[in-house]
Structure formats: structure tokens, C-alpha cells
PDB file as gemmi writes it, atoms N, CA and C in Angstrom:
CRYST1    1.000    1.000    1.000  90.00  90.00  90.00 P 1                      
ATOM      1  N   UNK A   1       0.108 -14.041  -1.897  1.00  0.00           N  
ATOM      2  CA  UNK A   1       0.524 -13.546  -3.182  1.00  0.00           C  
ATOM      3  C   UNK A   1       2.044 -13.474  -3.186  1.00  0.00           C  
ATOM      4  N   UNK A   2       2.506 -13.518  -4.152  1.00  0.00           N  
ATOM      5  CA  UNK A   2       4.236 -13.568  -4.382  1.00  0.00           C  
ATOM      6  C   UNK A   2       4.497 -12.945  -5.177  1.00  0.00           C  
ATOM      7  N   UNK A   3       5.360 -11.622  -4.676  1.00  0.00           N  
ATOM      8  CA  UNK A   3       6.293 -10.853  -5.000  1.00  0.00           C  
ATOM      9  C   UNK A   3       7.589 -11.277  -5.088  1.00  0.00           C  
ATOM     10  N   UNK A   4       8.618 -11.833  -6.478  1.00  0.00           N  
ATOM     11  CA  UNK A   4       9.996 -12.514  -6.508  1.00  0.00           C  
ATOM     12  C   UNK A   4      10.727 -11.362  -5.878  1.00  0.00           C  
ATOM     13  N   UNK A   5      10.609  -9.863  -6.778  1.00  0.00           N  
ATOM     14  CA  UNK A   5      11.604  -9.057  -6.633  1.00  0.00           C  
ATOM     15  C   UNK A   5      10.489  -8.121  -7.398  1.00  0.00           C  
ATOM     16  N   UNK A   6      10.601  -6.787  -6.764  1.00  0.00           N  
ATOM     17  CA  UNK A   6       9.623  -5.705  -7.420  1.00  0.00           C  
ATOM     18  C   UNK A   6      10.588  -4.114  -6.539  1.00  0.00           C  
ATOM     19  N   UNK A   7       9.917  -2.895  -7.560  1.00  0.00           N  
ATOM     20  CA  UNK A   7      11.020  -2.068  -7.184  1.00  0.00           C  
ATOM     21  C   UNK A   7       9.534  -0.795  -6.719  1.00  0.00           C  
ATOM     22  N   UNK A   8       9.340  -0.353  -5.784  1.00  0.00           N  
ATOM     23  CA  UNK A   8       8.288   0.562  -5.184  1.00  0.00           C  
ATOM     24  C   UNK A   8       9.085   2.203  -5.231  1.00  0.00           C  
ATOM     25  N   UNK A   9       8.326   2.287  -6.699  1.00  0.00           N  
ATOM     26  CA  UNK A   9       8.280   3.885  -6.753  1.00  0.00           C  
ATOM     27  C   UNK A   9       7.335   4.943  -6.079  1.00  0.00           C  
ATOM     28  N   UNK A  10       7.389   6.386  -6.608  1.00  0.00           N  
ATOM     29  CA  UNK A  10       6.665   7.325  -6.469  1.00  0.00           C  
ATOM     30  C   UNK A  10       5.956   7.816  -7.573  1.00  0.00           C  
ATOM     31  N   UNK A  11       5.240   8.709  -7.496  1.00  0.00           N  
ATOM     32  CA  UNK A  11       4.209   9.286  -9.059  1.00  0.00           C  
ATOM     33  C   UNK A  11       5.169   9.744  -9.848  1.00  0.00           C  
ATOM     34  N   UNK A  12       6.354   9.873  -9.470  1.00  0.00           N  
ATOM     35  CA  UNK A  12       7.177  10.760 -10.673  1.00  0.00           C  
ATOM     36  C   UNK A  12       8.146   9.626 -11.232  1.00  0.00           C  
ATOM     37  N   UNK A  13       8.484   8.284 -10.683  1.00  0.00           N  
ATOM     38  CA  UNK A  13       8.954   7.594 -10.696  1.00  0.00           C  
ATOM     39  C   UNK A  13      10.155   7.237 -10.467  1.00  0.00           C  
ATOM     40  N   UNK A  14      10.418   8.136  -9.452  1.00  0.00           N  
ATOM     41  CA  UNK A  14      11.829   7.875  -8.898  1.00  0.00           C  
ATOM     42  C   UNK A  14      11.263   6.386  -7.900  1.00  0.00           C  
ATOM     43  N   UNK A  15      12.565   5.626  -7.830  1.00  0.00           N  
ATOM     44  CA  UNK A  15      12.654   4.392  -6.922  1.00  0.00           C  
ATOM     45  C   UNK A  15      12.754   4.721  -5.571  1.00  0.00           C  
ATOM     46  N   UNK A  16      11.709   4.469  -4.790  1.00  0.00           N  
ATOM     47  CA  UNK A  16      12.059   4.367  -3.007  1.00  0.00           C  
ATOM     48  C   UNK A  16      12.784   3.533  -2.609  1.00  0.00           C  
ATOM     49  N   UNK A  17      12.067   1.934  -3.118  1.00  0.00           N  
ATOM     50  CA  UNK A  17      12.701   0.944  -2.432  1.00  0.00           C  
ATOM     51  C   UNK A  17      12.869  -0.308  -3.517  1.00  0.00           C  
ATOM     52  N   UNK A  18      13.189  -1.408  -2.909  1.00  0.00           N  
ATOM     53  CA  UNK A  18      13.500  -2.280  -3.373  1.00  0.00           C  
ATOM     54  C   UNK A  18      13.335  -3.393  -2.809  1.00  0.00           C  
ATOM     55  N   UNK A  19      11.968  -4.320  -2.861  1.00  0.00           N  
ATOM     56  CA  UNK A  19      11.545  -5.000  -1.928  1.00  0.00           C  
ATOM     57  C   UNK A  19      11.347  -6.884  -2.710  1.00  0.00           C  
ATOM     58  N   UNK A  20      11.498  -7.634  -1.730  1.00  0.00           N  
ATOM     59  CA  UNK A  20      11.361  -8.969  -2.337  1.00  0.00           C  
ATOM     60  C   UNK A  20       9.693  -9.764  -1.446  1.00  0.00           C  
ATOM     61  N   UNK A  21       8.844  -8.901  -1.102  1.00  0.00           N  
ATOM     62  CA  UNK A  21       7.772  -9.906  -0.907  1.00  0.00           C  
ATOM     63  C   UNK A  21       7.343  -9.161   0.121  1.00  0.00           C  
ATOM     64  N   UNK A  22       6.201  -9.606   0.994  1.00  0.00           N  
ATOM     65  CA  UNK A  22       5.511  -8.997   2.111  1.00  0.00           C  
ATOM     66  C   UNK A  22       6.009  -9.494   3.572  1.00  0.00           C  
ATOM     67  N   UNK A  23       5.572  -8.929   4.869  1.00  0.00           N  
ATOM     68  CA  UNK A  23       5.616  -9.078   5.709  1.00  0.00           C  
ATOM     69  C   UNK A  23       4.629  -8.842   6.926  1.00  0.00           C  
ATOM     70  N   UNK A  24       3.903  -9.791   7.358  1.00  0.00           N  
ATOM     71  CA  UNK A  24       2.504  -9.431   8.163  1.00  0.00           C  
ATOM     72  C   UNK A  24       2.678  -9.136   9.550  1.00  0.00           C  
ATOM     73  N   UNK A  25       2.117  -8.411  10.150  1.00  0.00           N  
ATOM     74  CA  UNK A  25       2.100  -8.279  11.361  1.00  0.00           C  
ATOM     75  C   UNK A  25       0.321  -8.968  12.203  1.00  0.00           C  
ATOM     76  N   UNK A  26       0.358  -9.945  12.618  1.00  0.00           N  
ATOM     77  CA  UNK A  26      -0.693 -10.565  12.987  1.00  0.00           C  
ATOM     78  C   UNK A  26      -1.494  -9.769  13.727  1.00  0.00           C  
ATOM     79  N   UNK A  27      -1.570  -8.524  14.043  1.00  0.00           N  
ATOM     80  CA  UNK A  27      -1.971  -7.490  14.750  1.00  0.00           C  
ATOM     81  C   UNK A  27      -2.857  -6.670  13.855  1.00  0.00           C  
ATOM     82  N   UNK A  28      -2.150  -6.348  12.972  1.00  0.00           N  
ATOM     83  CA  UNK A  28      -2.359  -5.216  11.839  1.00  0.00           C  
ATOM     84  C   UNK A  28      -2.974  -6.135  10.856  1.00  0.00           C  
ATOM     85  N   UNK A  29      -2.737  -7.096  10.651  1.00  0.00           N  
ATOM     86  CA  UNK A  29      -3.714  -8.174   9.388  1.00  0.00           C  
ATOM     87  C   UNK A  29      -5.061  -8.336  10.328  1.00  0.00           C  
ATOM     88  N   UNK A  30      -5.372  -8.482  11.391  1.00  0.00           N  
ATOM     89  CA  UNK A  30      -6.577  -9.042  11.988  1.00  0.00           C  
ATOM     90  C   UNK A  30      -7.513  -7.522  11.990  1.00  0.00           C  
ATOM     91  N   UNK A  31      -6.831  -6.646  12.114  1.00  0.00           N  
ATOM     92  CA  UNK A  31      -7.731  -5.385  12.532  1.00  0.00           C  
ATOM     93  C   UNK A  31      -7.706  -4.837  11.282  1.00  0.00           C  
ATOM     94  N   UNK A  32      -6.913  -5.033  10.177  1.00  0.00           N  
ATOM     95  CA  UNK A  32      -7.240  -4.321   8.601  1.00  0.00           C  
ATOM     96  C   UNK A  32      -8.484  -5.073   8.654  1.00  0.00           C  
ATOM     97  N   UNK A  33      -8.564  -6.317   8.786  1.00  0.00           N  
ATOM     98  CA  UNK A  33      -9.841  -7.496   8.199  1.00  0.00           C  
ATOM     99  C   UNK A  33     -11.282  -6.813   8.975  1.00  0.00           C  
ATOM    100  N   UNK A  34     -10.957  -6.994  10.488  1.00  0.00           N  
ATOM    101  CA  UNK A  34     -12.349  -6.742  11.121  1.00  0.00           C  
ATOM    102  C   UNK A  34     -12.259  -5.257  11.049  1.00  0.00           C  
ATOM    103  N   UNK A  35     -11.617  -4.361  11.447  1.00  0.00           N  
ATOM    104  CA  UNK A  35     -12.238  -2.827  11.353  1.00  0.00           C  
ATOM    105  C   UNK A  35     -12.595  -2.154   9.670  1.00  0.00           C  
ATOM    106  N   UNK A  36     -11.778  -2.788   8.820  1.00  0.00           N  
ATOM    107  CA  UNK A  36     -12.218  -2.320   7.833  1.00  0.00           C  
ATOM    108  C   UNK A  36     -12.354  -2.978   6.467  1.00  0.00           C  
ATOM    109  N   UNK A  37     -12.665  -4.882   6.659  1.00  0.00           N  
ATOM    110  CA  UNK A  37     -12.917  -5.581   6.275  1.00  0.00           C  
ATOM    111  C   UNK A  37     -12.236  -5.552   4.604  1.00  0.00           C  
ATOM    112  N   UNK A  38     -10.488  -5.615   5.419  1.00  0.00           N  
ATOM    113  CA  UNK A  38      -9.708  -5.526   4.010  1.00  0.00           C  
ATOM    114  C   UNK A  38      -9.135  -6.629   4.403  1.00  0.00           C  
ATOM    115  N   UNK A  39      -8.806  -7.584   3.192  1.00  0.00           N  
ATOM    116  CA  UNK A  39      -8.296  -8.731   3.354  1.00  0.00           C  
ATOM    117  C   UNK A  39      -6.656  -9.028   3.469  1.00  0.00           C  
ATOM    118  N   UNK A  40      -5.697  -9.923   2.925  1.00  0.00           N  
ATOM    119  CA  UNK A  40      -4.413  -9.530   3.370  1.00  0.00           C  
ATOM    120  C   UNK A  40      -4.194 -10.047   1.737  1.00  0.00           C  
ATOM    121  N   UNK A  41      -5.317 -10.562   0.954  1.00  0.00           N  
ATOM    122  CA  UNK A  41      -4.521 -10.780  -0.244  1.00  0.00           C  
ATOM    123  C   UNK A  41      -5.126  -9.347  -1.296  1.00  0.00           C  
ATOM    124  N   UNK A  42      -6.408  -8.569  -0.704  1.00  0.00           N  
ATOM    125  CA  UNK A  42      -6.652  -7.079  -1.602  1.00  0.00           C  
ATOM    126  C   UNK A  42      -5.834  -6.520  -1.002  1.00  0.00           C  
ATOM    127  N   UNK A  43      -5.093  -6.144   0.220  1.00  0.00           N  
ATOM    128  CA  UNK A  43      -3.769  -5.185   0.488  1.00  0.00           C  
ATOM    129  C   UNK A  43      -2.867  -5.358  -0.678  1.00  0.00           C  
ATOM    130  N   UNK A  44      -2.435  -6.977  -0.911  1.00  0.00           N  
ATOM    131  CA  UNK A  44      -0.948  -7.202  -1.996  1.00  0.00           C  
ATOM    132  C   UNK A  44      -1.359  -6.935  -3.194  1.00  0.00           C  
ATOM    133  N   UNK A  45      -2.698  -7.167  -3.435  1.00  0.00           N  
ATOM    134  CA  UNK A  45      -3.445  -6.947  -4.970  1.00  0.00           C  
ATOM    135  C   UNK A  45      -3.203  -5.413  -5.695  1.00  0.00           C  
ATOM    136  N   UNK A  46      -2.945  -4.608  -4.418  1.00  0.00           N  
ATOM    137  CA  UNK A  46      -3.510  -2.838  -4.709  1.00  0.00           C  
ATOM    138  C   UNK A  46      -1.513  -2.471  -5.377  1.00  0.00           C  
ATOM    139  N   UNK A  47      -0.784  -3.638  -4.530  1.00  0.00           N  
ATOM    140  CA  UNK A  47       0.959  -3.567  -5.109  1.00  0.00           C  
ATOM    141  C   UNK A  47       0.927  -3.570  -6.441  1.00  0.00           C  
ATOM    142  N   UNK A  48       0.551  -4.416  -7.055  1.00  0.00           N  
ATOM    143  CA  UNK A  48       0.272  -4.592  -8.464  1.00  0.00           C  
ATOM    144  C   UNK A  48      -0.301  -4.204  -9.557  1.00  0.00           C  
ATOM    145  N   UNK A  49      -0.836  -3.047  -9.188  1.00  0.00           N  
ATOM    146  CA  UNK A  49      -1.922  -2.362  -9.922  1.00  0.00           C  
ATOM    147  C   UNK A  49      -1.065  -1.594 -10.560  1.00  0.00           C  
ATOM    148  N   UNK A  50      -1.363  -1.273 -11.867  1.00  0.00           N  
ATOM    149  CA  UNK A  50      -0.529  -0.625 -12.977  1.00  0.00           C  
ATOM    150  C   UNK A  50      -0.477   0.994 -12.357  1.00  0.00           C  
ATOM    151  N   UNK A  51      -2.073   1.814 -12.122  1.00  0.00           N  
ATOM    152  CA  UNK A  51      -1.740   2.777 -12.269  1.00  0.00           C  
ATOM    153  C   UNK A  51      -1.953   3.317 -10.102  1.00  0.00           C  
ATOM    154  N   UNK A  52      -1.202   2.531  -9.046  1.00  0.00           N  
ATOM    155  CA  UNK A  52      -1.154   2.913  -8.123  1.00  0.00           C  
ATOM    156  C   UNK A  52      -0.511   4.499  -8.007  1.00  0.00           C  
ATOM    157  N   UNK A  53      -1.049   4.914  -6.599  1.00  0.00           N  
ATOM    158  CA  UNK A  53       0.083   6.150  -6.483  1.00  0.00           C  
ATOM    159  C   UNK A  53       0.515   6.018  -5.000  1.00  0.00           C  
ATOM    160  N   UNK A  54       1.892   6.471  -4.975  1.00  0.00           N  
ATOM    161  CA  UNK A  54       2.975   6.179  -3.590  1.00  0.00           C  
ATOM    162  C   UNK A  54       3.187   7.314  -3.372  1.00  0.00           C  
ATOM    163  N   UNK A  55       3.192   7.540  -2.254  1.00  0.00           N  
ATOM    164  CA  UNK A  55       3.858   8.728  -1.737  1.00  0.00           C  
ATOM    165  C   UNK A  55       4.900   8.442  -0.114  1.00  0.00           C  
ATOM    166  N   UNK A  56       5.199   9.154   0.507  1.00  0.00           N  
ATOM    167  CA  UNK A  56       5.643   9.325   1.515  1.00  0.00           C  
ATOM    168  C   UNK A  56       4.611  10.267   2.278  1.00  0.00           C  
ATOM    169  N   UNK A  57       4.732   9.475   3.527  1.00  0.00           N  
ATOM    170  CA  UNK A  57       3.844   9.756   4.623  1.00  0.00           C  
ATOM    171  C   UNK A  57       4.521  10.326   5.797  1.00  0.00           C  
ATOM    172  N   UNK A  58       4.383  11.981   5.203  1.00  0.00           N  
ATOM    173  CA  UNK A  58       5.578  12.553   5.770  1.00  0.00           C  
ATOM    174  C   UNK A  58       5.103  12.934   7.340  1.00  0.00           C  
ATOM    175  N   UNK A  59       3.737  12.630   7.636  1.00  0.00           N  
ATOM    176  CA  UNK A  59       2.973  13.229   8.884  1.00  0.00           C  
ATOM    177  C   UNK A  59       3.252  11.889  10.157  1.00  0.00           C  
ATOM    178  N   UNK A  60       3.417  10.540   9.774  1.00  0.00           N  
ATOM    179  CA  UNK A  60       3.885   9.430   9.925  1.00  0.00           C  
ATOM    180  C   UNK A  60       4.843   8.736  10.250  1.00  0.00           C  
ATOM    181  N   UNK A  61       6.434   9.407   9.730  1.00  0.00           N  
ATOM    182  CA  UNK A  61       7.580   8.881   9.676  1.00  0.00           C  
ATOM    183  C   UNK A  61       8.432   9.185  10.488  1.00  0.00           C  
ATOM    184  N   UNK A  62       7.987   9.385  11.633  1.00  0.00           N  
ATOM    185  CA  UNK A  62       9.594  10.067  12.662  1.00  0.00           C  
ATOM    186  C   UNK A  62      10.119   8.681  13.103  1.00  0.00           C  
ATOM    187  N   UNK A  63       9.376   7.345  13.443  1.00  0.00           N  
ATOM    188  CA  UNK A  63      10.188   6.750  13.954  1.00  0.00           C  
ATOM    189  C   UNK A  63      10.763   4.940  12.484  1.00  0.00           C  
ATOM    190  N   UNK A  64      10.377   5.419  11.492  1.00  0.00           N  
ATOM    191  CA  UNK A  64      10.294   4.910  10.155  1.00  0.00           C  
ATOM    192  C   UNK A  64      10.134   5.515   9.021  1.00  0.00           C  
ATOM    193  N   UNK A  65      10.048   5.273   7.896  1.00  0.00           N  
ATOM    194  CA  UNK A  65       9.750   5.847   6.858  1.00  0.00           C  
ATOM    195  C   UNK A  65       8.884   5.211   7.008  1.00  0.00           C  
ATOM    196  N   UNK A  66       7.513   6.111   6.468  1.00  0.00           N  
ATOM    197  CA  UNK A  66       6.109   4.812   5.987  1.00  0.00           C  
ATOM    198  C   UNK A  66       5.805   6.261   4.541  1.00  0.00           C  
ATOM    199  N   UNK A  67       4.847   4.945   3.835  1.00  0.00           N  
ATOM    200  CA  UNK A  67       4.683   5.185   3.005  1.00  0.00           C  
ATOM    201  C   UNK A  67       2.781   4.860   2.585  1.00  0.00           C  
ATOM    202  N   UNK A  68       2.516   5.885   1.397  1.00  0.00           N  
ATOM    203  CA  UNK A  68       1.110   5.525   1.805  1.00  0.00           C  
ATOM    204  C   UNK A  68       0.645   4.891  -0.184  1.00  0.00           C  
ATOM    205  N   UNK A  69       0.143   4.623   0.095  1.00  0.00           N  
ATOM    206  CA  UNK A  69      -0.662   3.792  -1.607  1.00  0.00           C  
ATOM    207  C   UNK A  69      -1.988   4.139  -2.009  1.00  0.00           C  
ATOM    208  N   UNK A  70      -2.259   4.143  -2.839  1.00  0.00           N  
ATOM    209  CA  UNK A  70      -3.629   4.262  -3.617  1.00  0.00           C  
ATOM    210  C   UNK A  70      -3.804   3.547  -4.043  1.00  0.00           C  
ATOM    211  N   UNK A  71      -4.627   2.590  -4.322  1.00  0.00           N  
ATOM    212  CA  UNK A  71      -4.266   1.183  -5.373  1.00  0.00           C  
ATOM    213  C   UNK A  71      -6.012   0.375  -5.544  1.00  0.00           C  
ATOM    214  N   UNK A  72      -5.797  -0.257  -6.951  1.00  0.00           N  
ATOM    215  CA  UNK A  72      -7.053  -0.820  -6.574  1.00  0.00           C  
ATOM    216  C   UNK A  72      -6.665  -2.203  -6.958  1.00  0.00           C  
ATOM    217  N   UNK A  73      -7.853  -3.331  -6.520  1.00  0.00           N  
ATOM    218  CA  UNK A  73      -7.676  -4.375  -6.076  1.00  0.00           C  
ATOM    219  C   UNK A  73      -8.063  -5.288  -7.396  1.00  0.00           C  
ATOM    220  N   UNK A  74      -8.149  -6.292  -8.004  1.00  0.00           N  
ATOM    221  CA  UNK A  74      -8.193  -7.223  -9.048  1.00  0.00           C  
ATOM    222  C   UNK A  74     -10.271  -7.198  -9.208  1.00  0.00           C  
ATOM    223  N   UNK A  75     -10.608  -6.826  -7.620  1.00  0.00           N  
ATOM    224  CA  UNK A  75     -12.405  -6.785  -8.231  1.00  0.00           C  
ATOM    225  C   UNK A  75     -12.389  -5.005  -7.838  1.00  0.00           C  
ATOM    226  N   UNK A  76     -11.771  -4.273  -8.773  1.00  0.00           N  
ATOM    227  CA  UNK A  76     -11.584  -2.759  -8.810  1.00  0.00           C  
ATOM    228  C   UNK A  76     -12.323  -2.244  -7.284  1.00  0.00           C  
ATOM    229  N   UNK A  77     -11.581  -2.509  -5.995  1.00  0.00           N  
ATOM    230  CA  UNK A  77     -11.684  -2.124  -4.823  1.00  0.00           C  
ATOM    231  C   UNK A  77     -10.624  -0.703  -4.670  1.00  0.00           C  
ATOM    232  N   UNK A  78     -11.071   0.482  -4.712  1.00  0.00           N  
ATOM    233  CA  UNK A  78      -9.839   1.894  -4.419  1.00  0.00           C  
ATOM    234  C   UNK A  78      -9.703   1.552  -2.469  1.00  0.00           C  
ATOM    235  N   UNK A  79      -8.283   1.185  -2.490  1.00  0.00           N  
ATOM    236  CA  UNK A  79      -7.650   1.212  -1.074  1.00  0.00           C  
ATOM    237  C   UNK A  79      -6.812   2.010  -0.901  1.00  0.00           C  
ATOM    238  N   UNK A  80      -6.777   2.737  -0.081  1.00  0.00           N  
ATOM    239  CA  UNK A  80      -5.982   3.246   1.061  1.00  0.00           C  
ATOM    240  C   UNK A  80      -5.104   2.721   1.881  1.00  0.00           C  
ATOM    241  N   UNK A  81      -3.753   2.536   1.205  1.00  0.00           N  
ATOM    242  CA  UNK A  81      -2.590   1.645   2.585  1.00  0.00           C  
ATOM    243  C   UNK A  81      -1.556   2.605   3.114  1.00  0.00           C  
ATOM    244  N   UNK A  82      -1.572   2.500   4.522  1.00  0.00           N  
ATOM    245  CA  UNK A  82       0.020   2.446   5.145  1.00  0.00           C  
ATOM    246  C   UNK A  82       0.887   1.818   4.972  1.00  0.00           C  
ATOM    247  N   UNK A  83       2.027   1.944   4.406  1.00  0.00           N  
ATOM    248  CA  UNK A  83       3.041   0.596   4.865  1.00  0.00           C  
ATOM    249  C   UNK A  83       4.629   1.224   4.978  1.00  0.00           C  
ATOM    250  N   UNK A  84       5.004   0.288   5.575  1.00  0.00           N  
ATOM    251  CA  UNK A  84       7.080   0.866   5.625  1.00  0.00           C  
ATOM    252  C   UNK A  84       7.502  -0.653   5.180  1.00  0.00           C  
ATOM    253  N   UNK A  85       8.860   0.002   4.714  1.00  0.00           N  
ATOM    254  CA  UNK A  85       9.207  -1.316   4.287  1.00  0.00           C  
ATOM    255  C   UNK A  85      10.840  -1.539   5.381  1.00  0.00           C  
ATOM    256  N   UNK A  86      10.828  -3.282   5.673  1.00  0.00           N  
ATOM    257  CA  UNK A  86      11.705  -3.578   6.540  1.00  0.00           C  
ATOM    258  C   UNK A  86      12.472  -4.813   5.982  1.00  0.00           C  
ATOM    259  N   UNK A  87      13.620  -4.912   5.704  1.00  0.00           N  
ATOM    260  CA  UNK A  87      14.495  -5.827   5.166  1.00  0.00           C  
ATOM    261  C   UNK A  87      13.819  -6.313   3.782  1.00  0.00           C  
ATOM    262  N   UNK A  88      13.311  -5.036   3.154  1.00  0.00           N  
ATOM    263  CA  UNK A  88      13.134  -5.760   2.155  1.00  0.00           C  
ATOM    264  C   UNK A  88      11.781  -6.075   1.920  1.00  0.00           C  
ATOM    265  N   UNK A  89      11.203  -6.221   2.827  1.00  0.00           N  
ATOM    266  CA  UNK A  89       9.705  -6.492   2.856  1.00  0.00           C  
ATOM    267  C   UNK A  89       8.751  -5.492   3.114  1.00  0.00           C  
ATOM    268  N   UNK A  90       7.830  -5.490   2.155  1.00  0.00           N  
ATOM    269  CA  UNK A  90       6.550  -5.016   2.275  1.00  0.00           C  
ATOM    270  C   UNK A  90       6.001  -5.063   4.038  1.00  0.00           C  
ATOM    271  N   UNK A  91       5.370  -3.878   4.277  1.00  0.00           N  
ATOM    272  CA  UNK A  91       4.895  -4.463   5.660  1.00  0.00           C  
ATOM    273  C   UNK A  91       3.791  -3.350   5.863  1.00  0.00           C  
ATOM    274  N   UNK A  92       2.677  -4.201   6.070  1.00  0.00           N  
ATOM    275  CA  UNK A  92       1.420  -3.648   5.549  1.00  0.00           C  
ATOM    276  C   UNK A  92       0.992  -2.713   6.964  1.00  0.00           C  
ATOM    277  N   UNK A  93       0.691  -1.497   7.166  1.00  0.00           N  
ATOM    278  CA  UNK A  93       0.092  -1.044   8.834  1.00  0.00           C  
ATOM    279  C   UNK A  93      -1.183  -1.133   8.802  1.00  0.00           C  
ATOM    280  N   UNK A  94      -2.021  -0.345   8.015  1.00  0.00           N  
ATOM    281  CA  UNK A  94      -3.126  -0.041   7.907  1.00  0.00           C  
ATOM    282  C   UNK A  94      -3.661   0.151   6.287  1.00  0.00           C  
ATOM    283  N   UNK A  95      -4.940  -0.789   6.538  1.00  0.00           N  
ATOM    284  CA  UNK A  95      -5.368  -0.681   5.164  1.00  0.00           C  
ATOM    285  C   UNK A  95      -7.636  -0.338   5.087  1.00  0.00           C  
ATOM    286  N   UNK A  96      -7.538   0.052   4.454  1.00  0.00           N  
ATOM    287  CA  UNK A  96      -9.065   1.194   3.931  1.00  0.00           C  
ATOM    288  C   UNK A  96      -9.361   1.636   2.828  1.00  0.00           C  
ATOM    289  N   UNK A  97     -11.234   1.679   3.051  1.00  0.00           N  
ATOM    290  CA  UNK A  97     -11.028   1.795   1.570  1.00  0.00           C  
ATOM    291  C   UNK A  97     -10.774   3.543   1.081  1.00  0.00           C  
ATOM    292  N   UNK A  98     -10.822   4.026   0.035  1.00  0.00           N  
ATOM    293  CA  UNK A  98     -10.146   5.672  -0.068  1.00  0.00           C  
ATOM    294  C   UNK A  98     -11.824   6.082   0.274  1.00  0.00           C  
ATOM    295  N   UNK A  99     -11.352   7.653   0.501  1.00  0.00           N  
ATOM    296  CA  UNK A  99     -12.484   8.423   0.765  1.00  0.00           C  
ATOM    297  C   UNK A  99     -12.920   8.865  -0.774  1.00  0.00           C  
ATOM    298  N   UNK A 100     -14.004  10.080  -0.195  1.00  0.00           N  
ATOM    299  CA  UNK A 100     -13.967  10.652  -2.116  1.00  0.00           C  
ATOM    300  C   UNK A 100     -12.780  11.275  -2.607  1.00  0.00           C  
ATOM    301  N   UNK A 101     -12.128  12.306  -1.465  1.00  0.00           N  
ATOM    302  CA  UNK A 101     -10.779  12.876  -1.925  1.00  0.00           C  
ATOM    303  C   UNK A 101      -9.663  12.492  -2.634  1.00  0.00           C  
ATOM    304  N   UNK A 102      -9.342  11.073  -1.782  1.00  0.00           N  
ATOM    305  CA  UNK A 102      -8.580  10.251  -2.108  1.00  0.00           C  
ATOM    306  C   UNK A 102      -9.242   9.582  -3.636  1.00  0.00           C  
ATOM    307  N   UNK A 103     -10.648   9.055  -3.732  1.00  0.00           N  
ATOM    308  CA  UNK A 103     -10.193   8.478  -5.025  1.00  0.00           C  
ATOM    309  C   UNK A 103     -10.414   9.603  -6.103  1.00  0.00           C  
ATOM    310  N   UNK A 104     -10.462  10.534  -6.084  1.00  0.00           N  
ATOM    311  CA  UNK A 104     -10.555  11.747  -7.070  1.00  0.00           C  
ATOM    312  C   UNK A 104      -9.118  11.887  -7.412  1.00  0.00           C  
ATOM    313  N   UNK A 105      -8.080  11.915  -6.364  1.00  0.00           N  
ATOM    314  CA  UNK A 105      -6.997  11.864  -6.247  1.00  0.00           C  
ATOM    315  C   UNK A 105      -5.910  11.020  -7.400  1.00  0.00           C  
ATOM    316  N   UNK A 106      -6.629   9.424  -6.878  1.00  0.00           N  
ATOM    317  CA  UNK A 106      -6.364   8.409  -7.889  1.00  0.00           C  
ATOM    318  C   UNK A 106      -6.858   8.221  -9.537  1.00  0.00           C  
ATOM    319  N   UNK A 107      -8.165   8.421  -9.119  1.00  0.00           N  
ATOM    320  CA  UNK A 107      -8.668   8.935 -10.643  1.00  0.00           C  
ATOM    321  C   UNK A 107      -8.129  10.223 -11.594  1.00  0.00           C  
ATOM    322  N   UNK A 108      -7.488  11.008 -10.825  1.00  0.00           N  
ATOM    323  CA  UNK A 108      -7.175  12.051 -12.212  1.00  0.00           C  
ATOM    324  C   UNK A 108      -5.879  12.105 -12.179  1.00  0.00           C  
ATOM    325  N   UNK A 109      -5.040  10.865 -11.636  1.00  0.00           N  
ATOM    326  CA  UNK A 109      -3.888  10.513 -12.139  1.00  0.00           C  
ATOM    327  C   UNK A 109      -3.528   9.317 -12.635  1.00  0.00           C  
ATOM    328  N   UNK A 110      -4.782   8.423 -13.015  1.00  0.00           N  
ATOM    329  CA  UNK A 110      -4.689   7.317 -13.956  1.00  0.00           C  
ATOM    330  C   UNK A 110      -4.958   8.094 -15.035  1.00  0.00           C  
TER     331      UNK A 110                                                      
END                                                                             
């Protein structure tokens, strides 16, 4: 999927970052797929979703900022992502699908 230039906010909509596309880690794409049978193009799908929610993953970040997503996917899949972003790029850690919490979460802020 291709991201030219896109700007990754928060729920209130202040700007975090400012990113031009993704970045895979062949590690973290193989074990999103087999442990929790998320693909690497529903991870980029959940970027695009009108009403995602971002936060900071403040339990996460001592040696990065990471950041976490709510998002759903183009065949309405609710995911759960990790990601930090590095030069610019998206960079996916861990991806799942949400629990009930989580999509209650997402649902009563669409």
C-alpha cells in the first residue's frame, strides 16, 4: 500500500508525526501473520481508516516512542497495532485483533 505523505495524529488531533510510507521488519511481519494471522496490507489498511484512534504507548516507550492504533481494515477487521515511527516511516511492531474493551473503546468514539 502507498502512503505519498500522510500526517499521524491523536484523538484530539494534535499532529505526532509526519510520515512518508511504511517500514517492515521481516521479523515482526512474519509473526503479526502466523501468531495472529494479520496481514501486512490489513496493518496499512487500519492507517487509513477515517475514524482510527492513536494514542501514545506510554507503558512501551523508554527506549522509542511507540504508539498504539485502533483501526479497522477495508473488510471492517477492528485491529490493534503497535508501531513507532523511524525516519519517517511507519514501522509496524505488533499487530491483533482488539479485545471487547478495546473495540468498545473504538466504537464510542466513532
Amino acid at each position: 500500500m502507498y502512503m505519498a505523505h500522510a500526517t499521524i495524529k491523536n484523538e484530539e488531533g494534535r499532529i505526532l508525526k509526519e510520515v512518508s510510507g511504511f517500514e517492515w521488519d521481516k521479523g515482526n511481519k512474519i509473526k503479526n501473520l502466523t501468531k495472529h494471522k494479520v496481514s501486512q496490507d490489513e496493518c496499512e489498511e487500519t492507517f487509513f481508516d477515517y475514524n482510527r484512534k492513536v494514542q501514545k504507548d506510554l507503558l512501551h516507550s523508554r527506549d522509542e516512542e511507540r504508539y498504539i492504533l485502533l483501526g479497522q481494515t477495508k473488510y471492517k477487521r477492528l485491529l490493534y497495532i503497535i508501531f513507532t515511527i523511524r525516519k519517517e516511516k511507519v514501522r509496524v511492531i505488533s499487530a491483533r485483533d482488539i479485545n471487547k474493551k478495546e473495540r468498545k473503546l473504538y466504537e464510542e468514539k466513532t
